[in-house]
C-alpha positions in Angstrom: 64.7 -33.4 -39.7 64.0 -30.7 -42.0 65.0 -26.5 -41.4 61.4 -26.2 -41.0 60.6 -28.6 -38.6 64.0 -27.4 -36.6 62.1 -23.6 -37.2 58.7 -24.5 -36.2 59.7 -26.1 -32.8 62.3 -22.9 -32.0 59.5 -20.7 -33.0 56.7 -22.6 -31.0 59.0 -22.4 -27.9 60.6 -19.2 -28.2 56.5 -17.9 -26.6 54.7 -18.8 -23.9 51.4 -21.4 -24.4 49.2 -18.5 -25.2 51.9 -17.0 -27.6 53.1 -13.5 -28.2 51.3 -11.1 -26.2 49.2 -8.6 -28.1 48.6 -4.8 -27.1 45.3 -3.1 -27.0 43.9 -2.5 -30.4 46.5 -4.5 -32.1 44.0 -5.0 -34.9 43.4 -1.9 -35.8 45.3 -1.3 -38.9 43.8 -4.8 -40.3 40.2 -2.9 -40.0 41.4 -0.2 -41.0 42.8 -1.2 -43.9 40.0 -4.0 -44.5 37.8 -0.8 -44.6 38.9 0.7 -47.3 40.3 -2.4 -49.0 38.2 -5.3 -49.0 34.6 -6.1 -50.2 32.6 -9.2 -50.4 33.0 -12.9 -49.0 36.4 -13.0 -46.9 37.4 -16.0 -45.3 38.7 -15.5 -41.9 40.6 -17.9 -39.2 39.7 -19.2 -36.1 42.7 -18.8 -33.8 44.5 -21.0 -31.9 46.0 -20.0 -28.8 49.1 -18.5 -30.3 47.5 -16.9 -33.2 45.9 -13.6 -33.4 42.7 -12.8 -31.5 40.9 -11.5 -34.1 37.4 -13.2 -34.4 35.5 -10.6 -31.9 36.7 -7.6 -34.5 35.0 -8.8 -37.4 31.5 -8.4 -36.9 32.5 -4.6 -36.9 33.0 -4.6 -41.0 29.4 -5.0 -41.4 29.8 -4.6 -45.2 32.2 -8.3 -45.2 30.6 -11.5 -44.9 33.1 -14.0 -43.3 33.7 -17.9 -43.9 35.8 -19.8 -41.6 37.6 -23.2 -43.1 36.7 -26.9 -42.2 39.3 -29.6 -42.3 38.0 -32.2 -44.9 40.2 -34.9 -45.2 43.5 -33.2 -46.7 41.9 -30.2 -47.6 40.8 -27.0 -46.3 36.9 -25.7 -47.5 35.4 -22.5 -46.5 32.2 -22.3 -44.9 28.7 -20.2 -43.5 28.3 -20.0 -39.9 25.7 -18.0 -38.2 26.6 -18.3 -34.8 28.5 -19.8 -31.8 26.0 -22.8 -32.6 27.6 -23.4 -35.8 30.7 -24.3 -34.6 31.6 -27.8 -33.5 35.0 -29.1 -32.3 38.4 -29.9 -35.3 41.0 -31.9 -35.2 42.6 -28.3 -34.7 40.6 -26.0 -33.4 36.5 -25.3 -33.7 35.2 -25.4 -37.3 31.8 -25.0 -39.2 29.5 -28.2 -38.6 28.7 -30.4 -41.6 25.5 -28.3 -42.1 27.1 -25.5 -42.2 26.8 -24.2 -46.3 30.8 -24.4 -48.3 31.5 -21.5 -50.2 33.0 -22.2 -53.2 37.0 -21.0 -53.4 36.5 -18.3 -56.8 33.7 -17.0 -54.5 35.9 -15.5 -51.5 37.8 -12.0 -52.4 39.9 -12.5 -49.9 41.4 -14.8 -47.1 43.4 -13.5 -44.1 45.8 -16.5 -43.3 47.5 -17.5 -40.0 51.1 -18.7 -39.6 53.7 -19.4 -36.9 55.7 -17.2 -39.3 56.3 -14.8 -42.6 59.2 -13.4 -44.1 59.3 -9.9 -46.1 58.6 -11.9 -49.1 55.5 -13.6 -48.2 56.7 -16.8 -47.3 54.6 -18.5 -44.8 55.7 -21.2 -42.2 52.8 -23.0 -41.4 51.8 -26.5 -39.2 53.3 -28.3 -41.6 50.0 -30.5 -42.8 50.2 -28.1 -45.9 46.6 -27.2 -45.3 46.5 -23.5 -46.6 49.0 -24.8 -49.0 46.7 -27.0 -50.9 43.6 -24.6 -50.6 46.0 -21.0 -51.5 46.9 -23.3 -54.9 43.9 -22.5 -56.8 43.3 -19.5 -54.9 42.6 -16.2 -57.1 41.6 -13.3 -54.0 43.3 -11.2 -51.8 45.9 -13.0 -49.5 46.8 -11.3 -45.7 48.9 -12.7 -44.1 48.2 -11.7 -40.2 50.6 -12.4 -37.5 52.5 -10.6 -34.5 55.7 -8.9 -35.9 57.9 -10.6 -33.6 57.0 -13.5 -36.3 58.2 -11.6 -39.4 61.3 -13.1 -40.0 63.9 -11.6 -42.7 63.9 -15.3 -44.8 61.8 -18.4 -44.4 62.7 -21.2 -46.0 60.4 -22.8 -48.8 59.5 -25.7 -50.6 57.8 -25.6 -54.4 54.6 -26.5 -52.7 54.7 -23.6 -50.7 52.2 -20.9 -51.2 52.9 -17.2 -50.4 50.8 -13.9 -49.0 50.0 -10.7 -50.8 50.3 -8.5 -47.8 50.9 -9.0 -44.2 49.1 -7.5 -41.0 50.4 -6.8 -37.8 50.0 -5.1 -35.4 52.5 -2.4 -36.6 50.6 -2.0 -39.7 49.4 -4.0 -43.5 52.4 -3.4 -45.9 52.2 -5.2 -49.4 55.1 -7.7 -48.9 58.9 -6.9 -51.2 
């Protein structure tokens, strides 16, 4: 068994189901700083039940358009979706439907990335499918990690595959990552 799987599981059941619990305007320095920071097509998350609640925020930055990712295959691809209607159920959690348009990957300035963990660096600790992995590869944009700080662990560990963050948001605050 590898140090990640061994990390994942300790992480995973070091929290309840519904994962760390998150105070009242935790996202508030990720709008903040998206505010002032960000323009364009972002791509955005749809959490799962230990990952941070963040999909009724974004309609607020009125000057973003967001994308949300569809598992194809191996491979992650961004898409349009208008509504609630446009969402059907993943293998993971709800994506964009097959009509839903794909944004091409130099088209997104940015992509706020889930993990069950980062480290100061940028590391990330995903699922292990290597998902975000495979898409971050020929990534060029902006790259936020978000996460509880409870999950921001001094060192991860890291194969050559293994894509990092830019920055990383919490609910303490968006730091560029050392």
């Amino acid at each position: 068994m590898s140090d990640k799987s061994a990390l994942r599981r300790r992480i995973q059941s070091s929290y309840p189901v519904s994962g760390p619990s998150w105070p009242e305007d935790w996202e508030r320095p990720l709008m903040d700083w998206l505010s002032q920071n960000a323009s364009g097509t972002w791509g955005a998350f749809i959490p799962l039940k230990d990952e941070p609640p963040l999909l009724s925020k974004l309609p607020h930055l009125k000057h973003l358009q967001w994308v949300f990712p569809r598992i194809q295959g191996a491979s992650l691809e961004f898409c349009e979706v208008k509504g609630d209607a446009d969402l059907v159920r993943g293998p993971l959690c709800p994506e964009p439907a097959a009509h839903c348009p794909v944004i091409e990957n130099g088209k997104l300035q940015g992509l706020l990335i889930p993990a069950l963990a980062f480290d100061h660096s940028g590391q990330r600790l995903g699922r292990g499918k290597g998902f975000y992995d495979r898409f971050l590869e020929t990534f060029t944009g902006v790259r936020v990690g978000v996460i509880h700080s409870s999950r921001i662990l001094e060192s991860l560990p890291a194969d050559s595959w293994d894509q990092r963050v830019e920055w990383i948001a919490s609910e303490k605050g968006v730091r560029p990552v050392s």
